[in-house]
N, C-alpha and C positions, 0 to 999 in steps of 0.2 A: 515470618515465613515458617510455616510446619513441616514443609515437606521433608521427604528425606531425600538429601542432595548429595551426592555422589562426586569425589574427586576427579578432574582431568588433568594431566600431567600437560601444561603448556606446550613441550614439543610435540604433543599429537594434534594442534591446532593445526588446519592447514590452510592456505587460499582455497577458499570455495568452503572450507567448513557449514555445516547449518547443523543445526538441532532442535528438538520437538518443543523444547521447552525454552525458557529465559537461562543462559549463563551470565553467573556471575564472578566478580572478581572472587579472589581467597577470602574478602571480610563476609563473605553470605549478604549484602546488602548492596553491592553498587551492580548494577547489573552491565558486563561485558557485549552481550550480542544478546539479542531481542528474539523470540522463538522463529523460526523458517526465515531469518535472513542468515545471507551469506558472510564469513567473513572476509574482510577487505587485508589490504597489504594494511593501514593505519591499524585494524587491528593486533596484528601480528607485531609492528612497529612497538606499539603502547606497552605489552606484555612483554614484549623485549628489553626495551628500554628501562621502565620500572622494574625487570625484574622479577614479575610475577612468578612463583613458585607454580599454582595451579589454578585452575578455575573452577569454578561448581555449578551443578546443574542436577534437577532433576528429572531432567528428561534424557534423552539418548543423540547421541552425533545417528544423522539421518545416513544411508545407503543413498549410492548412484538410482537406483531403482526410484526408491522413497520420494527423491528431489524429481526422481521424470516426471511419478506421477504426479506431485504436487503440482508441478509446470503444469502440465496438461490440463487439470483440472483450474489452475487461475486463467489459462489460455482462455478455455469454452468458458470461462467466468465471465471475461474480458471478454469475448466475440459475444456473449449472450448481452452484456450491458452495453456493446457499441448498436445496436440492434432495438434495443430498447430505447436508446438516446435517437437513433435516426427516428423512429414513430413519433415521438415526443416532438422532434423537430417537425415532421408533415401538420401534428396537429396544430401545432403552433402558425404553421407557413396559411392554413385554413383560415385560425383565427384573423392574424395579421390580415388579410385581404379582407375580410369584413368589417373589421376598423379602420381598412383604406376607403371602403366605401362610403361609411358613417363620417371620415373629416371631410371627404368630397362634398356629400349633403351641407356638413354645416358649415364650409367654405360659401357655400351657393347662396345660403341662408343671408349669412355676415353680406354679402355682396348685395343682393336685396336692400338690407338696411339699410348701406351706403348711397346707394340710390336716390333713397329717400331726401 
């Protein structure tokens, strides 16, 4: 890890925390919270419990601001890709009926034979 990683003092951790970057524990190597997730009460638990002095990061704890716009921007993320999964499904519903029609032929086919 090259970066230059910057001290957080464990009691400014809060519920809801996020930041830019990966935090890690004090050893610079086991990483704490993963970049733009939030942290949880198990977080806060872990650090407590252990004892943790501080964590490090080379990124910044994110503003209320920071976190809307993120939201909003995975939002229209998410509505862009439920959008693209429903097209993906018509083309599919398209295909599917002309393979209904191809096993009806070689049902009729097979019927034929038996005939025989």
């Amino acid at each position: 890890m090259n970066e230059k990683l910057q001290k957080i003092p464990c009691d400014s951790i809060s519920l809801g925390a996020m930041f830019s970057e990966p935090v890690y524990f004090d050893d610079g190597e086991n990483m704490f919270l993963a970049p733009y997730k939030t942290a949880k009460e198990y977080h806060l638990a872990v650090i407590k419990r252990w004892s943790v002095p501080f964590l490090l990061t080379a990124g910044h704890k994110m503003s209320v601001e920071e976190i809307a716009e993120l939201s909003q921007k995975q939002a229209e993320e998410n509505a862009k890709k439920e959008v693209e999964s429903a097209e993906t499904v018509e083309e599919l519903d398209e295909v599917e009926e002309i393979e209904e029609v191809d096993e009806v032929s070689d049902l009729e086919e097979l019927s034929e034979f038996e005939d025989l």
